[in-house]
N, C-alpha and C positions, 0 to 999 in steps of 0.2 A: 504494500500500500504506500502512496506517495499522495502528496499537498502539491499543488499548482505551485508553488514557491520552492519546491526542491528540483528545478534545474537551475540553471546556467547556458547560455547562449553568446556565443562568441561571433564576432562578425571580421572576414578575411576580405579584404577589398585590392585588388590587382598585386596581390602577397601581400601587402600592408598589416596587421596587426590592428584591427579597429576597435579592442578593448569588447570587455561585455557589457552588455542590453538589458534592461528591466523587464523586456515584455518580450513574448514572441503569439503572432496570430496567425492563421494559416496554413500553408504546407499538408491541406488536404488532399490525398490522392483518393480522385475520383474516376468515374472510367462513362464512355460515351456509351449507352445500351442500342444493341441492335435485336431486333426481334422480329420470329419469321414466321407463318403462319400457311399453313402445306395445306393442300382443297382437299375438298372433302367434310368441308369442316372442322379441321383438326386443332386443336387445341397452338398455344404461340409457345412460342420454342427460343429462348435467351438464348442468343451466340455468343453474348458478352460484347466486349470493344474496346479502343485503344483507353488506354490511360491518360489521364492529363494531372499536373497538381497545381494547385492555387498557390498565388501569390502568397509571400513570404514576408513580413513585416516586424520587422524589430524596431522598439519605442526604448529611448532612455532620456535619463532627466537630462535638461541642461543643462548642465553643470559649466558656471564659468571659467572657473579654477580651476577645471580638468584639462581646459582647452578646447570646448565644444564649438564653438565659434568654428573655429581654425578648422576642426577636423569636418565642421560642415559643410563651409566653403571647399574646401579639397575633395567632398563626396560631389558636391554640386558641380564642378568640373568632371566628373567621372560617370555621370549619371544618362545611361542611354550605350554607355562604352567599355564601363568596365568589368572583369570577370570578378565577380566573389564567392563566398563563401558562408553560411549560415554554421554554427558548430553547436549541435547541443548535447549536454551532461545528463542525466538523471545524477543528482545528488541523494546520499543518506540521510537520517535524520541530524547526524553531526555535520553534516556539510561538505561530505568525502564523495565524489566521482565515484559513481557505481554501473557498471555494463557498460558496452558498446556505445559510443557518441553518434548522434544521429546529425548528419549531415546532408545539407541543401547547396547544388551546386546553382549556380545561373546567373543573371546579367542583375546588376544594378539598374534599376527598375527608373527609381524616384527615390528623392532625398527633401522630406517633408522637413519644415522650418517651424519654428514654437510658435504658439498661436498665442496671439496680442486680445488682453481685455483688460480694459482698464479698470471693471469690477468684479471680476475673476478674484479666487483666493486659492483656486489650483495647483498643484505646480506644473512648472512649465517644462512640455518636454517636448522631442520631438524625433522623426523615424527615417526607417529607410527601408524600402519595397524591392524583393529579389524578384524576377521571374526566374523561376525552375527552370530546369533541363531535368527531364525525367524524373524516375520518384525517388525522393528521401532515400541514401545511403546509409 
């Protein structure tokens, strides 16, 4: 048994090191159904079909003091171009790397920016959108 809070998500941008992520959403593999249906009246028959998996999004705070600035500008140049990488842990309940990492290959998507509200008391954070290449590693 595991909590939603017991992974870790690392993010690899054109080899780069882009530290770990607060959130990860998506990376569902789903698949397109084809279905066929023989005369006679005969009952529909699932062939199955290709695979495809959902976009990839990793959300972290904005941290000024980290350098987030910096590191967004340098995704925002790269966005549409660059190869990365999504990396995820299942964590123990102490906090230790447990099994196999599951990994998301594919293109830098989008590099979302922190959203402005002047009466907001949120924190402000902000993401970045992978498109896959085939499913989760």
């Amino acid at each position: 048994m595991a909590r939603q809070d017991q992974q870790e998500w690392k993010l690899v941008v054109d080899g780069v090191d882009c530290g770990i992520w607060d959130a990860k959403t998506g990376g569902d593999v789903d698949s397109t159904e084809v279905k066929f249906r023989r005369g006679g009246r005969a009952g529909e028959t699932s062939l199955g079909g290709p695979q495809t998996t959902s976009e990839v999004v990793l959300t972290r705070l904005n941290d000024l003091d980290a350098g987030d600035p910096a590191l967004r500008k340098w995704l925002y140049a790269r966005a549409g171009k660059a190869r990365c990488k999504a990396i995820g842990l299942q964590l123990d309940r102490a906090g230790v790397a447990s099994g196999e990492p599951e990994t998301v290959n594919g293109s830098l998507k989008m590099v979302t920016s922190p959203p402005y509200d002047a009466n907001a008391s949120e924190a402000s954070t902000w993401s970045v959108t992978i498109s896959p290449e085939g499913i989760p590693a």
